[in-house]
DRENTORKOL-3810 file (N, C-alpha, C; in nm, 4 decimals):
REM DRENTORKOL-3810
@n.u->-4.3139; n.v->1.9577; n.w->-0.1971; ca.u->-4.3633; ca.v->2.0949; ca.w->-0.2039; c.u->-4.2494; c.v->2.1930; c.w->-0.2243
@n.u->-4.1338; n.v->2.1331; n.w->-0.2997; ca.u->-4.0194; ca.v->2.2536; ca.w->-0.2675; c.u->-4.0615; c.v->2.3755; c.w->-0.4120
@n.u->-3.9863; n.v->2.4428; n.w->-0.3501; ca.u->-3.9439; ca.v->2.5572; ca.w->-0.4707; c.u->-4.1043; c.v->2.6472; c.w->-0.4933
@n.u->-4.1485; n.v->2.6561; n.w->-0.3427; ca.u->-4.3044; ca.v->2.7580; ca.w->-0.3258; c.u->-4.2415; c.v->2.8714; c.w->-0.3379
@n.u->-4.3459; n.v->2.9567; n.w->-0.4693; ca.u->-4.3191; ca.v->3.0937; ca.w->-0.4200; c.u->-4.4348; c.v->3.1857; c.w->-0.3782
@n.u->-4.3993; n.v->3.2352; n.w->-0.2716; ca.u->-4.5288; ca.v->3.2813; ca.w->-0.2396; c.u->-4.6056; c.v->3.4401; c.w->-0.2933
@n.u->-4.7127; n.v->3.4457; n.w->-0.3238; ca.u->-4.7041; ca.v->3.5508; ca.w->-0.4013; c.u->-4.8202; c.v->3.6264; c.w->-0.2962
@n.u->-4.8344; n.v->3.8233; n.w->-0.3175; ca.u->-4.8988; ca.v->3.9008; ca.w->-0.2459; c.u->-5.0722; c.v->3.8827; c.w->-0.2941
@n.u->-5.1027; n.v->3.8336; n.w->-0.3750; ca.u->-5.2275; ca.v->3.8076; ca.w->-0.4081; c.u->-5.3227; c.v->3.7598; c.w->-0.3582
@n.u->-5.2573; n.v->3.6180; n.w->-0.2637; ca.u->-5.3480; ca.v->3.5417; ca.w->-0.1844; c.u->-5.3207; c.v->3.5381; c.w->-0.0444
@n.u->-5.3816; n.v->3.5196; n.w->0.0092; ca.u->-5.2975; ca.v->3.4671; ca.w->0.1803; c.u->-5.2174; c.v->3.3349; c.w->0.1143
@n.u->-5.1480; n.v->3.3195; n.w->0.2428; ca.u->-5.0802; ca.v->3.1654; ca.w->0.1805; c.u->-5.0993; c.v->3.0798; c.w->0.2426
@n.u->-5.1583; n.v->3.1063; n.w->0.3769; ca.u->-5.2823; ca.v->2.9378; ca.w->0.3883; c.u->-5.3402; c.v->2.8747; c.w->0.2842
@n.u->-5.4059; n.v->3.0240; n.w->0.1937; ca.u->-5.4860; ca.v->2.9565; ca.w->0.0609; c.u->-5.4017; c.v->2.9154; c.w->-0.0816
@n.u->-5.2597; n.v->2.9807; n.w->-0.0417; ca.u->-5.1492; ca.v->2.9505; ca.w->-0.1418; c.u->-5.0975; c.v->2.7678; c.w->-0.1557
@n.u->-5.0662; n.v->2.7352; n.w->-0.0120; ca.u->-4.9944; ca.v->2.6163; ca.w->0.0231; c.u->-5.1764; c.v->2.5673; c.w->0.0199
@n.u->-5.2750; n.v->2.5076; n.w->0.0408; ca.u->-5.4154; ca.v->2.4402; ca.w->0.0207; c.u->-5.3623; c.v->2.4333; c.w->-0.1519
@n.u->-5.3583; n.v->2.5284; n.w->-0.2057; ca.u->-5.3809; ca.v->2.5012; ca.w->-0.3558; c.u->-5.2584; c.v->2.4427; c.w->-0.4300
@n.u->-5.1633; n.v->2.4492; n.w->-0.3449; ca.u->-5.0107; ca.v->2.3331; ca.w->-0.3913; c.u->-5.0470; c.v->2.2206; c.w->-0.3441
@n.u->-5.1073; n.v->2.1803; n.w->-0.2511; ca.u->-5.1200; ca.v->2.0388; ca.w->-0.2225; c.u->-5.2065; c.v->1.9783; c.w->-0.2999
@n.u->-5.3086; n.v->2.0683; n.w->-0.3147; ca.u->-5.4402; ca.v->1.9945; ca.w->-0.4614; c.u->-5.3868; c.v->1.9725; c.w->-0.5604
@n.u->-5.2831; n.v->2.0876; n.w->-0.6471; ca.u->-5.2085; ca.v->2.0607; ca.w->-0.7537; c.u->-5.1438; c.v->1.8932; c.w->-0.7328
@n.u->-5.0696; n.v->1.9142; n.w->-0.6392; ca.u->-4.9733; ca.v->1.7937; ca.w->-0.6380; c.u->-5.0718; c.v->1.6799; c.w->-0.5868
@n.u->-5.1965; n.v->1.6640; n.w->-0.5014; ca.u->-5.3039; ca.v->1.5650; ca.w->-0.5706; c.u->-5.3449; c.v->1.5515; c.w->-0.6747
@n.u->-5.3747; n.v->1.6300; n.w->-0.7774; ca.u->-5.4023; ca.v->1.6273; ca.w->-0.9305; c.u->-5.2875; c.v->1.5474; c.w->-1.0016
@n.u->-5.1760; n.v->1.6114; n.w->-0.9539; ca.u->-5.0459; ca.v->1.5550; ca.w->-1.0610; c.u->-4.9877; c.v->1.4140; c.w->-1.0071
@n.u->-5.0322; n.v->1.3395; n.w->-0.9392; ca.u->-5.0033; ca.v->1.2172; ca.w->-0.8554; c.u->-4.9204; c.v->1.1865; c.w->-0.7515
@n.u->-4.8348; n.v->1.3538; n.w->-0.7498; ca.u->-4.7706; ca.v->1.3562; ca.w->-0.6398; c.u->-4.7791; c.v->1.3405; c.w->-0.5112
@n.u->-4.9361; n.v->1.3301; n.w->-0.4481; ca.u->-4.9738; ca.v->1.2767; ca.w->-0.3312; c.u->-5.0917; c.v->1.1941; c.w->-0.3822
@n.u->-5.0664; n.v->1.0881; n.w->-0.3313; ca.u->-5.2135; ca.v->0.9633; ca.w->-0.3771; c.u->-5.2680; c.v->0.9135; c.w->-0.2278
@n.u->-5.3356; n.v->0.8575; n.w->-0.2828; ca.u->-5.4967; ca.v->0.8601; ca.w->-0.1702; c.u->-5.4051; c.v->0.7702; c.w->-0.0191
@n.u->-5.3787; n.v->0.7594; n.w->0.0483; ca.u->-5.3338; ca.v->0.6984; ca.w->0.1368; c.u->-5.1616; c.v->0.7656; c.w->0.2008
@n.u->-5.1140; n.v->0.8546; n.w->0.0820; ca.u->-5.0233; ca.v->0.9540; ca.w->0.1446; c.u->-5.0288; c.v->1.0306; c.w->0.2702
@n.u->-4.9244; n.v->1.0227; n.w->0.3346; ca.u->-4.9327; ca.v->1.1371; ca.w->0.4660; c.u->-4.8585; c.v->1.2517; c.w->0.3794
@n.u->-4.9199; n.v->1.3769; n.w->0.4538; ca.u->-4.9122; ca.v->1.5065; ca.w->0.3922; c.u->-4.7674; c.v->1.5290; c.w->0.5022
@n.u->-4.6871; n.v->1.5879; n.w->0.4829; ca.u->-4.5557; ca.v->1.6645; ca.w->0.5643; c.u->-4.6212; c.v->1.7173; c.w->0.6920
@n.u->-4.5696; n.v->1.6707; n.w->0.7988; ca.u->-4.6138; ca.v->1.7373; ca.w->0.9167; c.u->-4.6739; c.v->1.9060; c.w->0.8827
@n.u->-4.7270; n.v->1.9577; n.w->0.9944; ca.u->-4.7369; ca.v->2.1172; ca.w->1.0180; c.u->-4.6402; c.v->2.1489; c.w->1.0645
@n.u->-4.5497; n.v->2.0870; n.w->1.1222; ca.u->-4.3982; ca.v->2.1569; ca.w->1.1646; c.u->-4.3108; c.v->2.1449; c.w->1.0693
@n.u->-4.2806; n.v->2.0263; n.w->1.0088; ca.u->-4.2250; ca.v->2.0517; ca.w->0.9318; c.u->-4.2384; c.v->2.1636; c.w->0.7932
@n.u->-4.3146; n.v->2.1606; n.w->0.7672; ca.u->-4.3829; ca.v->2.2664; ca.w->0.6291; c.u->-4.3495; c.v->2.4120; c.w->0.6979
@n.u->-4.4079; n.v->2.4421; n.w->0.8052; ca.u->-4.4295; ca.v->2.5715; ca.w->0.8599; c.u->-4.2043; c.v->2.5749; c.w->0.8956
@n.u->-4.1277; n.v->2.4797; n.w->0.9535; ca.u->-3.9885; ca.v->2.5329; ca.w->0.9313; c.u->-3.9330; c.v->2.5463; c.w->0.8185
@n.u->-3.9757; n.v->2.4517; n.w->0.6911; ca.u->-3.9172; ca.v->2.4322; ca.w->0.5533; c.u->-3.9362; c.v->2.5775; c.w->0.5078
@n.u->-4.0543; n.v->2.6317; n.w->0.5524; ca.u->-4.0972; ca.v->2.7509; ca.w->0.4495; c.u->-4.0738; c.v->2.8871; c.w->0.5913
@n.u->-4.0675; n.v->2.9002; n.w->0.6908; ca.u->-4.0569; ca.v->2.9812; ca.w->0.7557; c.u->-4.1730; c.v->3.0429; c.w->0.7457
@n.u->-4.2855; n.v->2.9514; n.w->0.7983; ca.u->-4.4186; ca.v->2.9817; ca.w->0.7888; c.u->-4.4758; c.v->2.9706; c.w->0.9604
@n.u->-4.5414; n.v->3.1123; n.w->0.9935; ca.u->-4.6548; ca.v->3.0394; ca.w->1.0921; c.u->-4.7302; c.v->2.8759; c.w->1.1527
@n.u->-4.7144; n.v->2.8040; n.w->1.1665; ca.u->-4.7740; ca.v->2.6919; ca.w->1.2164; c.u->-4.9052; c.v->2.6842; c.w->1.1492
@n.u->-4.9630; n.v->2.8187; n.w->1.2517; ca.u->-5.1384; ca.v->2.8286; ca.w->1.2489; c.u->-5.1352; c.v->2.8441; c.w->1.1067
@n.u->-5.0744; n.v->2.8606; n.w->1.0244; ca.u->-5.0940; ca.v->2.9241; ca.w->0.8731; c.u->-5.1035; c.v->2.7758; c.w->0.8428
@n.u->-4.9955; n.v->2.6952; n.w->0.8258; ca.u->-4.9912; ca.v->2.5562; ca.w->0.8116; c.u->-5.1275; c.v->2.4462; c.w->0.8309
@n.u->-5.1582; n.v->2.4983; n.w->0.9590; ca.u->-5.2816; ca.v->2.4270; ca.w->1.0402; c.u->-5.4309; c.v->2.4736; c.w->0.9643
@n.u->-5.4740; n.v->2.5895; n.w->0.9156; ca.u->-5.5532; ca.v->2.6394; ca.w->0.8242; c.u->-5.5824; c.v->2.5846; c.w->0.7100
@n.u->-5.4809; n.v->2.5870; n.w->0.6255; ca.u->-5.4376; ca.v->2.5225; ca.w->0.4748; c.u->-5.4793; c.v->2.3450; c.w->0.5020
@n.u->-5.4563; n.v->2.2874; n.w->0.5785; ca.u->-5.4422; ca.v->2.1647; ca.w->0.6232; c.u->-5.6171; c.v->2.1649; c.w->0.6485
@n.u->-5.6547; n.v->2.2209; n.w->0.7920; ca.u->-5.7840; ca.v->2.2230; ca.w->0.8007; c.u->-5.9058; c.v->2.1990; c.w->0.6472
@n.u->-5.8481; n.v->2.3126; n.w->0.5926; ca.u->-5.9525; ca.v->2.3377; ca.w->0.4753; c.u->-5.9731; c.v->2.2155; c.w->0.3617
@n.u->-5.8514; n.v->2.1705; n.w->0.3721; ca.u->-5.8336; ca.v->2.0338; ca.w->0.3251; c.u->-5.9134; c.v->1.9499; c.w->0.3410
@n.u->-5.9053; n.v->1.9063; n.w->0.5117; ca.u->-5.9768; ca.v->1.8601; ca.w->0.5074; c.u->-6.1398; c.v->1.8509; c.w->0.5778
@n.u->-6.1958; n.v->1.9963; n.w->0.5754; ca.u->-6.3239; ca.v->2.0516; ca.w->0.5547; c.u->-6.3807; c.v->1.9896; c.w->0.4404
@n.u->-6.3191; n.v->1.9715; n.w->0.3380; ca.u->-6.3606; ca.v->1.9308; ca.w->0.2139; c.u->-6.3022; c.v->1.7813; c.w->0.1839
@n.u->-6.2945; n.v->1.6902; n.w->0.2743; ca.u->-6.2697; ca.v->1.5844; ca.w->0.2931; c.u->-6.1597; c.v->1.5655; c.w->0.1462
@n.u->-6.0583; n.v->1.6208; n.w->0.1553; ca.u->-5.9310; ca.v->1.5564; ca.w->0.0514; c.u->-5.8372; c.v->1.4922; c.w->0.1684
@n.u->-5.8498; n.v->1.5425; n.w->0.2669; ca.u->-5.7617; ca.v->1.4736; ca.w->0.3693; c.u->-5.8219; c.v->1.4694; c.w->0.5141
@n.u->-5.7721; n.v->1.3349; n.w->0.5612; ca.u->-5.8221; ca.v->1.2917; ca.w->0.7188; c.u->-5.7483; c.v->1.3068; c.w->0.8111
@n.u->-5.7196; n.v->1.3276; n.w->0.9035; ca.u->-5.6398; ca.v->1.3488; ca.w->1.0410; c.u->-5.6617; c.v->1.2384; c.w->1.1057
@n.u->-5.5372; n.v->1.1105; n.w->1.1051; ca.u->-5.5489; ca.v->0.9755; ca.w->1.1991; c.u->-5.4922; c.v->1.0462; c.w->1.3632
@n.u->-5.5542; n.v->1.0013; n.w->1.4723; ca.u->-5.4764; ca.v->1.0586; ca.w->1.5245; c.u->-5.3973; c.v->1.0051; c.w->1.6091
@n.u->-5.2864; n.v->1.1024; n.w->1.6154; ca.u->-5.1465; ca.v->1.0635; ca.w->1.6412; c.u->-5.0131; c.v->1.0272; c.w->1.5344
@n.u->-5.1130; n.v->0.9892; n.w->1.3745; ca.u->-5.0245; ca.v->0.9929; ca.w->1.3015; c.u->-4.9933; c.v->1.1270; c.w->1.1800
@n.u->-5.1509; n.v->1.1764; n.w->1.1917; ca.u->-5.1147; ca.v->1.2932; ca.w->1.1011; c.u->-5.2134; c.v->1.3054; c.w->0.9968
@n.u->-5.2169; n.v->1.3667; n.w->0.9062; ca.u->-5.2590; ca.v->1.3781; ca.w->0.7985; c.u->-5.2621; c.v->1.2957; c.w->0.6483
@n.u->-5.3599; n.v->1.2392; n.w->0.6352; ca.u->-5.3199; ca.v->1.1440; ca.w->0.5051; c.u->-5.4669; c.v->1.2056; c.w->0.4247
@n.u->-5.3924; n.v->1.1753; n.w->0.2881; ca.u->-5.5109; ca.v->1.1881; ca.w->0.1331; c.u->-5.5870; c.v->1.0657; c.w->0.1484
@n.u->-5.6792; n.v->1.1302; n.w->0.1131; ca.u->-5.8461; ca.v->1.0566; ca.w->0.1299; c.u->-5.8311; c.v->0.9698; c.w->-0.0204
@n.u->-5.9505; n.v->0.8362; n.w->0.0207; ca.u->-5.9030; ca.v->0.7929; ca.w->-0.1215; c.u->-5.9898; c.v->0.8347; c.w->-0.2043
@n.u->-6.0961; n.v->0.9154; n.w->-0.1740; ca.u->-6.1821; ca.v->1.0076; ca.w->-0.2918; c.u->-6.1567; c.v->1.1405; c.w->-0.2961
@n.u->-6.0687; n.v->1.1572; n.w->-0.2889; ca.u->-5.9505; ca.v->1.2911; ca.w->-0.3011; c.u->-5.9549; c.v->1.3011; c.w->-0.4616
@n.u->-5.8737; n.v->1.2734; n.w->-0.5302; ca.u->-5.8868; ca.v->1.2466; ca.w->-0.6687; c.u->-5.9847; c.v->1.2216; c.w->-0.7631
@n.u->-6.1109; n.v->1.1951; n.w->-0.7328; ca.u->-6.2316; ca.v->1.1487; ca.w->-0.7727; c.u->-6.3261; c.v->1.3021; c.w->-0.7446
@n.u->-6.2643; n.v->1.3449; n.w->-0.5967; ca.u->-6.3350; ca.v->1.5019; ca.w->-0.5788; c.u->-6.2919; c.v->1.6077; c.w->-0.6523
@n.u->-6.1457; n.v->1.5980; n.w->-0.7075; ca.u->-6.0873; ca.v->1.6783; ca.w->-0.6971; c.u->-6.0943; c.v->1.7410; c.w->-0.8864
@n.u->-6.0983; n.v->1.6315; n.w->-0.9460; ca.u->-6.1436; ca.v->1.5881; ca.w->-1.0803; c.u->-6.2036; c.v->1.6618; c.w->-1.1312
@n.u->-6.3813; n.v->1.5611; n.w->-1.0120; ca.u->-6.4869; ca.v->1.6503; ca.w->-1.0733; c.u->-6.5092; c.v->1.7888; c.w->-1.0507
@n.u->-6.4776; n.v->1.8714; n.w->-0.9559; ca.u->-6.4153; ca.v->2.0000; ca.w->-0.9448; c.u->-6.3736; c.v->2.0576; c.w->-1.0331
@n.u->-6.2903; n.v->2.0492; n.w->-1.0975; ca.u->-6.1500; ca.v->2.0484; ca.w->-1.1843; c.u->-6.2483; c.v->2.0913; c.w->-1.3220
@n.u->-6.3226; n.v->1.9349; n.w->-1.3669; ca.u->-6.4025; ca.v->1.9449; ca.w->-1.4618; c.u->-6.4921; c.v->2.0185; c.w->-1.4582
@n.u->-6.5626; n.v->2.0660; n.w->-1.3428; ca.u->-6.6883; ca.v->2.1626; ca.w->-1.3465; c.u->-6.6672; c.v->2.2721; c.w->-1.3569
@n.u->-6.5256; n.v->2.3174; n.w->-1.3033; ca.u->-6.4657; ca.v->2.4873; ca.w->-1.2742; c.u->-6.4499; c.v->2.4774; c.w->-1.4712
@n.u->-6.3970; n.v->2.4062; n.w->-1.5433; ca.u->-6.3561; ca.v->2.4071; ca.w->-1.6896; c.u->-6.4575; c.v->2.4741; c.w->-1.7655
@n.u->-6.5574; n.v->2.3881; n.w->-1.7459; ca.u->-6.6870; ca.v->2.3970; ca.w->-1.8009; c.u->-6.7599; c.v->2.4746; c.w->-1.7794
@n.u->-6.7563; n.v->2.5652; n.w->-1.6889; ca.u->-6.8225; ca.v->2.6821; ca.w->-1.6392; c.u->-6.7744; c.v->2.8298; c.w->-1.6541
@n.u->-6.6350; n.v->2.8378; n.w->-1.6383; ca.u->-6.5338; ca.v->2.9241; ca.w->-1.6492; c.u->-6.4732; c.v->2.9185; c.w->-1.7938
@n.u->-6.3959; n.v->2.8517; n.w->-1.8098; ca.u->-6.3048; ca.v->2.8439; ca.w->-1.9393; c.u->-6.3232; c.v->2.7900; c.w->-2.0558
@n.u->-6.4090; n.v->2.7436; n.w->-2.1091; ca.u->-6.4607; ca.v->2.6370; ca.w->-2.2110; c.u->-6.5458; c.v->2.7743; c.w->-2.2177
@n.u->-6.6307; n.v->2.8354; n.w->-2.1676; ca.u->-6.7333; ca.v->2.9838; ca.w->-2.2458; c.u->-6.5861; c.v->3.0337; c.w->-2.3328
@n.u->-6.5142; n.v->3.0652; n.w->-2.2653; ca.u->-6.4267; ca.v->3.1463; ca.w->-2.3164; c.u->-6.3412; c.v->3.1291; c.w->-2.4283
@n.u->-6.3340; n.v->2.9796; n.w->-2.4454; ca.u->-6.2602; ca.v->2.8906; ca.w->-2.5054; c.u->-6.3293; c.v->2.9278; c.w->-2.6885
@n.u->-6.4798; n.v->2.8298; n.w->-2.6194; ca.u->-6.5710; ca.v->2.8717; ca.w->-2.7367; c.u->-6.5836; c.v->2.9892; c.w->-2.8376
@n.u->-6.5486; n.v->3.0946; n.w->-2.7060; ca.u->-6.6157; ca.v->3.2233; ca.w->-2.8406; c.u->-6.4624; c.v->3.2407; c.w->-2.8664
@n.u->-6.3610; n.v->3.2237; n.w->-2.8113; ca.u->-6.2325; ca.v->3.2648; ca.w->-2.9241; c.u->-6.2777; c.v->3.1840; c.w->-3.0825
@n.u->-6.2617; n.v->3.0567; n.w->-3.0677; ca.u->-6.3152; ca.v->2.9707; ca.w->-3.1477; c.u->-6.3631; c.v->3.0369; c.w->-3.2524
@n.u->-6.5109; n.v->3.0776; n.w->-3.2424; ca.u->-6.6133; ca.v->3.1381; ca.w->-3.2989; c.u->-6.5332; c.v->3.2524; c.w->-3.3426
@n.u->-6.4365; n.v->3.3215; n.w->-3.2682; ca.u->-6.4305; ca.v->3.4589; ca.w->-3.2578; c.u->-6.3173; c.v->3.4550; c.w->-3.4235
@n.u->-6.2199; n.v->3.2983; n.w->-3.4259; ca.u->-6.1902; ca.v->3.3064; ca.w->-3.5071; c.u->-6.2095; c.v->3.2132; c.w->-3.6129
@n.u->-6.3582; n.v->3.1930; n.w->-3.6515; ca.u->-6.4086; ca.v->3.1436; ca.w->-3.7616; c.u->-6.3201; c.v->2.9653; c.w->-3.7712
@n.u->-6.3334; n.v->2.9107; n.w->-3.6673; ca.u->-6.2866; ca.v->2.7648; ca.w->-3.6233; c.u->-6.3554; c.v->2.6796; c.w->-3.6943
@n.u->-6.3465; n.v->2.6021; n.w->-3.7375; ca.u->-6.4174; ca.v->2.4880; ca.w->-3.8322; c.u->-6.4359; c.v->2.3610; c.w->-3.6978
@n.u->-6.5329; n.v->2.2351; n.w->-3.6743; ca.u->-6.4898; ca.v->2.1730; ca.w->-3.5727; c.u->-6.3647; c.v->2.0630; c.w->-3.6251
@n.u->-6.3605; n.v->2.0642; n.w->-3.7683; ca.u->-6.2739; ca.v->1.9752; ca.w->-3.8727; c.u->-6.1910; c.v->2.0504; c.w->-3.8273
@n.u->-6.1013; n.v->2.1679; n.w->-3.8722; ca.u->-6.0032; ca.v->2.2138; ca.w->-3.8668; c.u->-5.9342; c.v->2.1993; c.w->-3.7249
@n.u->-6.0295; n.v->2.2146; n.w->-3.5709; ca.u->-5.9741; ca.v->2.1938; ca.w->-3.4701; c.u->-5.8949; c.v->2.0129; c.w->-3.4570
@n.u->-5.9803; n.v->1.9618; n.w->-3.4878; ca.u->-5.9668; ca.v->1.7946; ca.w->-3.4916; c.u->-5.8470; c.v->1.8153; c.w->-3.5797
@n.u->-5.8229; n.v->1.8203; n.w->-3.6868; ca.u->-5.7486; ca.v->1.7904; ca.w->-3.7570; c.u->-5.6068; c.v->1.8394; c.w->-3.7411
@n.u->-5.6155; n.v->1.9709; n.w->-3.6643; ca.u->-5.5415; ca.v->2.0225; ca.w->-3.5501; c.u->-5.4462; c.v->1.9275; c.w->-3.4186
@n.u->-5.5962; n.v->1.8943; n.w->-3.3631; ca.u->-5.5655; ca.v->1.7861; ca.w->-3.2761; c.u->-5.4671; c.v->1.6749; c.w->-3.2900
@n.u->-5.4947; n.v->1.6501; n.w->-3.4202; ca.u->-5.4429; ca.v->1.4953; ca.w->-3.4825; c.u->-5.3093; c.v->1.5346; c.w->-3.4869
@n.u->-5.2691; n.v->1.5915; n.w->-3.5530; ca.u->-5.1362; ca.v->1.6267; ca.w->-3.5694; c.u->-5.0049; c.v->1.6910; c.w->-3.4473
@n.u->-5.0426; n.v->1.7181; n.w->-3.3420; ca.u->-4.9764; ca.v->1.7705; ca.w->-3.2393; c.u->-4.9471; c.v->1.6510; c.w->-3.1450
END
């Protein structure tokens, strides 16, 4: 998780929740990973605990991560499988409308995109 920057936009309970999903998406934590203590994270970053403990919680509210206890926090192994289809539904709902009418907006052929494709 190094090199967080935290920005005024969000809280950063909800900042650090959405670095750890990233880095589940990108394979950087896989299904049987322990997540960095809450102490540790909360000294690395000079963060609140409870801020730590939140971000973590919400996690796993939404079952991406389990709390063994005594050992901590580990990624669920349908973490990645949740996280996906998420991923894919937010696309398809949000950004793909938007995607489309640029498209449209600039007279896109579906040949010309493909053929696009092919070459990059």
């Amino acid at each position: 998780m190094s090199g967080i920057q935290w920005s005024d936009g969000a809280p950063i309970y909800r900042q650090l929740k959405e670095r750890v999903i990233a880095m589940m998406l990108d394979g950087q934590l896989k299904p049987g990973d322990a997540l960095p203590s809450v102490r540790q994270v909360a000294a690395e970053y000079q963060l609140n605990p409870i801020t730590v403990s939140r971000a973590y919680q919400e996690l796993a509210d939404e079952a991406l991560v389990e709390k063994r206890r005594g050992l901590g926090m580990y990624v669920t192994e349908e973490a990645s499988r949740k996280l996906l289809g998420n991923e894919r539904e937010r696309f398809l709902t949000e950004e793909w409308p938007q995607v489309l009418e640029r498209i449209r907006l600039l007279g896109l052929t579906p040949e010309e995109l493909l053929r696009e494709g092919d070459s990059a």
